[in-house]
C-alpha positions, 0 to 999 in steps of 0.5 A: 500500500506505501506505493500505491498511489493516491488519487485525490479524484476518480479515474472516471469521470462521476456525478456527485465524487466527493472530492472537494470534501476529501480533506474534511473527510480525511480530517475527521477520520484521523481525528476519530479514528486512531492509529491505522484504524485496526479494528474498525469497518468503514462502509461505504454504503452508496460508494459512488465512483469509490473515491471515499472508500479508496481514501479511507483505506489510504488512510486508514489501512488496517481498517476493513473498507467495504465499498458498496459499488451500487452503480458499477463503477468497478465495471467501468474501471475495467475497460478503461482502454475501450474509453480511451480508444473511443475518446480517440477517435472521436477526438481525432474527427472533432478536434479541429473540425468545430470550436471547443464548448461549441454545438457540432453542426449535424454533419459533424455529429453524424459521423461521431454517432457512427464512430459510436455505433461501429465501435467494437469494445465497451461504450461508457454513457457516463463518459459519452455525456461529459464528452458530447453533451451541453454541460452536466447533461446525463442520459440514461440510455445511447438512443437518448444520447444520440437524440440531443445536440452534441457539443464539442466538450471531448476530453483531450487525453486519455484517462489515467490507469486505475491501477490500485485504486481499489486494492485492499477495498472489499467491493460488493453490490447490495440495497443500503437497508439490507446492508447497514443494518448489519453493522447496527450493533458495531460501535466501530462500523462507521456509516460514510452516507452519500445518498443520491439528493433527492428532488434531482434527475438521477439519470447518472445513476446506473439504477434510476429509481433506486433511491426515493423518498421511501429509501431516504426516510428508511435511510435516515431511520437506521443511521446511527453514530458512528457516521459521516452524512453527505448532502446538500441544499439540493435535497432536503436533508439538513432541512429534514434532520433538523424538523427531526429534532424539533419535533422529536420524530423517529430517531432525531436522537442520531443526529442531535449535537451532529457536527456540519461542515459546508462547502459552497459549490457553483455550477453554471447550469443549476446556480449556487448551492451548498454541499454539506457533510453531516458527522457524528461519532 
């Protein structure tokens, strides 16, 4: 593990990777967790693009880090090369043939519609998007890709290796609420909860449904300390918790006296919002 190195963002481009909280996350692991973590299970129950799962491990290496790969992320790590041949090609043919951020005019989308089609290896739709789509536009399946306008956002290099970025990660694939309730009763099980928002389009996601309001209420009724929560002011989860507490509903007692760091985030397409890591341990 002393070699191996620390990515500080996924391999892979991913919707919501936590990576402009990895100093607080690191900051309140070493400060709660002693030593190398021995002992102790950190589960990443909705791991994402696994960036907090890799740090945590980096961090804390006799620890036991589960990361919960709930939209295959892992799978798209494993063809890694496929993306990187296809982001060629695509970029050889639309380098200099329109400007970047620009729209393609529709010849020129025809023919990377065809790249795409003809393309013999894995096809990632989340790298596709980035690529290809006005910005932070997410499709869920390549009829609806190849349906929209497509923009000259091509990535200019390839994608580094992911070599290691898992290693000593246990990686499973299981619903939160069968899960977590498995380390309940372990006061060295820290929950890391970083839920798709509510009230957002989930088409970045592999499994589009997969987290309601049913599963939000069902989450925030099994989590318990130990557990570091991340949100935002583009669902309603401080809002929620703090209704909690004043009205005494089911399981406020988790998150009384909880700690709150706030990170101010822009993006172009949505305007200004605040992201959240809720902790308590």
């Amino acid at each position: 593990m002393a070699n191996q190195k620390n990515f500080k963002q996924a391999p892979l481009p991913f919707v919501g990777q936590k990576r402009q909280f990895l100093t607080y996350f690191e900051q309140v692991l070493n400060d709660n967790i002693p030593g190398n973590g021995e002992g102790w299970i950190i589960i990443d129950a909705f791991g994402g693009a696994g960036l907090l799962s890799h740090t945590a491990k980096q961090l804390k290496p006799e620890a036991r880090v589960i990361y919960n790969d709930f939209d295959g992320y892992t799978e798209r790590l494993a063809h890694i090369d496929d993306i990187n041949a296809l982001r060629t090609q695509l970029y050889a043919i639309v380098d200099n043939a329109t400007p970047k951020k620009k729209r393609m005019p529709k010849e020129l989308k025809a023919k990377c519609v065809r790249i795409i089609q003809e393309f013999d290896g894995y096809k990632d739709l989340n790298s596709l998007s980035g690529w290809l789509l006005f910005s932070g536009n997410q499709v869920s399946t390549l009829d609806k890709l190849f349906s929209k306008d497509f923009w000259n956002c091509i990535r200019q290099s390839d994608y580094p290796k992911a070599d290691g970025y898992l290693e000593g990660v246990e990686v499973i694939q299981e619903s939160f609420h069968t899960l977590l309730p498995k380390y309940s009763d372990n006061p060295k099980a820290l929950f890391v909860l970083d839920p798709p928002y509510l009230c957002t389009r989930q088409e970045s996601y592999k499994q589009t449904t997969y987290f309601d309001l049913i599963d939000f209420l069902r989450l925030v009724n099994i989590t318990r300390p130990p557990y570091i929560f991340f949100s935002s002011t583009k669902s309603e989860f401080v809002r929620f918790i703090e209704y909690m507490q004043e009205d005494k509903v089911d399981n406020w007692q988790a998150f009384e006296n909880a700690m709150k760091i706030v990170v101010n985030t822009s993006a172009s397409y949505v305007g200004k919002y605040e992201d959240n890591m809720v902790y308590k341990f």
